[in-house]
C-alpha positions in Angstrom: 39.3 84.1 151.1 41.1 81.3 151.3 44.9 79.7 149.5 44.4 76.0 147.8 47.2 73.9 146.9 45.8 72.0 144.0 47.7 68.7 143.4 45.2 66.8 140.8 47.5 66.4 137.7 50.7 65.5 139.9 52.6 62.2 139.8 49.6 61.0 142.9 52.2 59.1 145.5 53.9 62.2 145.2 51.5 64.3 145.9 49.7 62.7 148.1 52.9 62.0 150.5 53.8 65.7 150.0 49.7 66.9 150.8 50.4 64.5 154.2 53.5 66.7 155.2 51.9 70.0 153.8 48.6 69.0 156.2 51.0 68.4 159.2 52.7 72.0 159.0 49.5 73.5 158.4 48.2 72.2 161.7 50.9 72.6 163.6 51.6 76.0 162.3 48.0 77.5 162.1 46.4 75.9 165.2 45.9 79.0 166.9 44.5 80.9 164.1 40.7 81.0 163.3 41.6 78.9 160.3 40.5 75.9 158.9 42.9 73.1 156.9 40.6 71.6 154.4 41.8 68.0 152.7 39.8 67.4 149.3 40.4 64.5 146.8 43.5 66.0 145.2 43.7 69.6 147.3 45.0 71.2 150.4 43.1 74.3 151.5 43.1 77.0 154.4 40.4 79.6 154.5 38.9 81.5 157.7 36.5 79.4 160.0 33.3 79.1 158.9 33.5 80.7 155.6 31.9 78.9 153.2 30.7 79.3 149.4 27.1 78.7 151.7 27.5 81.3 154.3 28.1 83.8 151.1 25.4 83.0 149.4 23.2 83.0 152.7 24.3 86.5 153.8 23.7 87.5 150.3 20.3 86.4 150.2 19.6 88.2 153.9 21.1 91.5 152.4 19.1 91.7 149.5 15.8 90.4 151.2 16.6 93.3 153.9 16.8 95.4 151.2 13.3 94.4 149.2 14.6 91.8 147.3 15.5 91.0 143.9 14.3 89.0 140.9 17.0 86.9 140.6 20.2 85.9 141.8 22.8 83.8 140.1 25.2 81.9 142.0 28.6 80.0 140.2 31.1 77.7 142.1 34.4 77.4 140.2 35.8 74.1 141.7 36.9 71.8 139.1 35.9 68.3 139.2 38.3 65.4 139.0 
């Protein structure tokens, strides 16, 4: 799980002066927390250390293959590209 702030259709010295000061609080607010800030192009995200859309799809694969297997499997990201 993780909470984005998605900035990429703001005015961008805006934003990006507002993503600065957003990305100091975070810091300073979350540092003892197993957290991660993540800066993108024109996002500020926290989600829980080491989660990842990789690690999901990993310990996917691990259940299933514990499991037997399965024919397929059909993974989607849903990040939008600027």
């Amino acid at each position: 799980a993780s909470i984005t702030w998605q900035y990429g259709v703001s005015n961008p010295d805006f934003a990006r002066m507002q993503g600065k000061e957003l990305l100091n609080h975070l810091n300073d607010t979350l540092a003892h927390l197993p957290v991660e800030v993540v800066v993108g192009k024109s996002f500020v995200r926290v989600r829980h250390q080491g989660v990842t859309k990789g690690n999901l799809v990993s310990h996917i694969i691990q259940h299933y293959s514990s499991r037997g297997g399965g024919d397929f499997l059909l993974c989607l990201g849903g990040d939008p590209i600027y």
